[in-house]
Backbone as numpy.savetxt, mean C-alpha at the origin, in Angstrom:
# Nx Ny Nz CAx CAy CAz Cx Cy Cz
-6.86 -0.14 -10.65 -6.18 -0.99 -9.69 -6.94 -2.32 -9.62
-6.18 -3.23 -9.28 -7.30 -4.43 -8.95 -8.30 -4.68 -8.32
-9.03 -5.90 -8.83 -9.65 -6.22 -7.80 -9.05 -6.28 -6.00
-10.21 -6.52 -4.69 -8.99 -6.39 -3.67 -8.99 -7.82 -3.62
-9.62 -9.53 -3.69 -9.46 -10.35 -3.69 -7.81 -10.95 -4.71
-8.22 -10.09 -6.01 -6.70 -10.19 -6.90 -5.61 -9.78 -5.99
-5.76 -8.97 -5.89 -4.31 -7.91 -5.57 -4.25 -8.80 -4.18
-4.98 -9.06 -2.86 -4.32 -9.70 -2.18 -3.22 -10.62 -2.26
-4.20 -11.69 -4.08 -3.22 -13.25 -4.05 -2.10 -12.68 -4.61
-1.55 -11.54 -5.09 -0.29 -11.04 -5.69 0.87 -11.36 -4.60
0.37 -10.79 -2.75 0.80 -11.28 -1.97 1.50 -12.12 -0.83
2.02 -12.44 -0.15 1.74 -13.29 1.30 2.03 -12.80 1.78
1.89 -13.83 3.17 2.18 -13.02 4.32 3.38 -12.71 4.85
3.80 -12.25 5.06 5.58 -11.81 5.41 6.22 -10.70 4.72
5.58 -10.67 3.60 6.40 -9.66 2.43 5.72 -8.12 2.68
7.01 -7.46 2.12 7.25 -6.42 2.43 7.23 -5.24 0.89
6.05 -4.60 0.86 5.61 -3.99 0.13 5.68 -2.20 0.41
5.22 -1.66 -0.33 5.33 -0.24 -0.39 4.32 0.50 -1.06
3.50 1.42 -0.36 2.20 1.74 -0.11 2.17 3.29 -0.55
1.87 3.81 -1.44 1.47 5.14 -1.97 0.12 5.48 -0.94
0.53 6.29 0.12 0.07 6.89 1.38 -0.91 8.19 1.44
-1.69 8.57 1.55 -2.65 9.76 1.28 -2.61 10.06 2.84
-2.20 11.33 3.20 -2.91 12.14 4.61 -4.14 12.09 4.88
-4.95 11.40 5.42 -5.85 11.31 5.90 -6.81 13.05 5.78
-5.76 13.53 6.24 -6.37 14.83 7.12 -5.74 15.75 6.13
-5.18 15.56 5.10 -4.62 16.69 4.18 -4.50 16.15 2.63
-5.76 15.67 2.30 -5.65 15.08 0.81 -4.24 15.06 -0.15
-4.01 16.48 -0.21 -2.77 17.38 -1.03 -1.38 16.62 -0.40
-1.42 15.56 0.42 -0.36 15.02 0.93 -0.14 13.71 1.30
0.55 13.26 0.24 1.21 11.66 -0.37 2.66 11.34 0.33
2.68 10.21 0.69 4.00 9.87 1.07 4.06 8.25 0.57
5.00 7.62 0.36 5.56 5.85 0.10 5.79 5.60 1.18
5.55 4.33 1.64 6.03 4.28 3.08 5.71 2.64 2.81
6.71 2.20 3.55 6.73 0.78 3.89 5.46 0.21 4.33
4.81 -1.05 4.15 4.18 -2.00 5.15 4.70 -3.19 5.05
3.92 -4.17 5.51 4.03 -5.55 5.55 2.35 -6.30 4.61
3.06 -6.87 4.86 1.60 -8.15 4.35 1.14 -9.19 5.46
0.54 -8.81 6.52 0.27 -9.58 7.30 -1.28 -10.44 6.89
-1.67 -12.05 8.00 -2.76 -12.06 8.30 -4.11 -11.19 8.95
-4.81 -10.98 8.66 -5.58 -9.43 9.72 -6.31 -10.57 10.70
-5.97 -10.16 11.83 -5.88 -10.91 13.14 -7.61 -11.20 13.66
-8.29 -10.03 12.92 -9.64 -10.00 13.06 -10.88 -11.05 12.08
-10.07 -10.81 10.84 -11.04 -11.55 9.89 -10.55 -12.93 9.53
-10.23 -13.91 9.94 -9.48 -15.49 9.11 -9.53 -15.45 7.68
-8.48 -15.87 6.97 -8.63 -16.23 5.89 -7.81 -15.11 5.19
-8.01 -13.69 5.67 -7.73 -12.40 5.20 -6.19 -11.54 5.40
-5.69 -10.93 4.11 -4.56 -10.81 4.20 -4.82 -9.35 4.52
-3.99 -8.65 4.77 -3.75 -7.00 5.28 -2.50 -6.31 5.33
-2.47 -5.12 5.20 -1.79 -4.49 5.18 -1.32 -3.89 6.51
-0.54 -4.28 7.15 -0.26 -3.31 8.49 0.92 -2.43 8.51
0.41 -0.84 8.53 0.97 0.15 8.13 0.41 1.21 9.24
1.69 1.98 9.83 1.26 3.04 10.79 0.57 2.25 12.10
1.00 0.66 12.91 0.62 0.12 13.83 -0.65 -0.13 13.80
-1.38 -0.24 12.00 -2.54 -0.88 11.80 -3.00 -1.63 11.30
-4.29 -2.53 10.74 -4.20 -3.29 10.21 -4.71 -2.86 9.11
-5.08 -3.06 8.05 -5.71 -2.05 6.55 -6.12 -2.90 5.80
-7.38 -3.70 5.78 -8.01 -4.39 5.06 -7.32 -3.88 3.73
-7.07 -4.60 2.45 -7.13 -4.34 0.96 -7.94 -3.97 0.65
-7.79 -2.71 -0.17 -8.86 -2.28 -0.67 -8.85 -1.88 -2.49
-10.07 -1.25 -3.33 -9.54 -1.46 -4.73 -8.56 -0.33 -5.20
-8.50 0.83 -4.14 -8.15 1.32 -4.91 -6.59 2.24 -3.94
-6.39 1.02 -3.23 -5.15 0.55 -2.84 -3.62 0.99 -4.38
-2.69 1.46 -3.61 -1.55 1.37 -4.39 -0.66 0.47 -3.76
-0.75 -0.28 -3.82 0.62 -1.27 -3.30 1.40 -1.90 -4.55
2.66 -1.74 -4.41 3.85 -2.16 -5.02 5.31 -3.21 -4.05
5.27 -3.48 -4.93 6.08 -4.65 -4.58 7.52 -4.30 -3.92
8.20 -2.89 -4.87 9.34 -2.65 -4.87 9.16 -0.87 -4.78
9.97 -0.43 -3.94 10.12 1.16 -3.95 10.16 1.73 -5.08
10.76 0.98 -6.21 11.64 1.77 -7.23 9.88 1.84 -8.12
8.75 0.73 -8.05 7.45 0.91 -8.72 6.88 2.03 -7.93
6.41 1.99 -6.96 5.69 3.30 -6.10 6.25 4.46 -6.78
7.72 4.70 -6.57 8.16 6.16 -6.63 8.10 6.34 -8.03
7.81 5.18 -9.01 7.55 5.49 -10.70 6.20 6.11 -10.96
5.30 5.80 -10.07 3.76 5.73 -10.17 4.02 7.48 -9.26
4.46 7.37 -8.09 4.30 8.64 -7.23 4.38 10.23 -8.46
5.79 9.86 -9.05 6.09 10.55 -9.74 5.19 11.14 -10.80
4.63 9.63 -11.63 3.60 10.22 -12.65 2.64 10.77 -11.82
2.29 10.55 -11.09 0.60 11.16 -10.79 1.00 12.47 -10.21
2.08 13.27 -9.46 2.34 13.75 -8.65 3.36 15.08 -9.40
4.68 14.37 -10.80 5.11 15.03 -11.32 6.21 16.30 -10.73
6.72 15.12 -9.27 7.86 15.28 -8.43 8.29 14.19 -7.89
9.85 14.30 -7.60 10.20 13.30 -6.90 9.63 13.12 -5.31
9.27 12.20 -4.78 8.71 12.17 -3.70 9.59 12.47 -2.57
11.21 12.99 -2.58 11.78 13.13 -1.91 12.79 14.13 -2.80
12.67 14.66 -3.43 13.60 15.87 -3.36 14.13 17.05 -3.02
């Protein structure tokens, strides 16, 4: 995955991306789920991800895609199901 300075400038702010999601609390469990591309209100300068009413610094090893139809291509390979069937 990219760098997180790269992969931010792929970005701006407003756009609406789609986030290959890990359960926190249950590794074994992936979901796609919408965010945004916001400013992070804390750091200036810094773009973020706000997903689940948070803000989510970029990170490297971040999945963000541009378009649903990339996530659920990527979900699939790594996963070797549809993410919704």
């Amino acid at each position: 995955m990219a760098r997180r300075d790269s992969m931010s400038n792929q970005f701006n702010a407003g756009d609406t991306v789609y986030v290959i999601y890990r359960n926190p609390h249950a590794a074994n469990v992936a979901h796609i789920k919408e965010a945004e591309i916001v400013h992070h209100p804390y750091h200036e300068g810094e773009l973020s991800l706000f997903i689940y009413e948070t803000y989510h610094p970029f990170a490297e090893d971040d999945a963000v895609f541009a378009s649903y139809e990339e996530a659920k291509s990527l979900y699939k390979e790594l996963f070797d199901i549809d993410p919704y069937e």
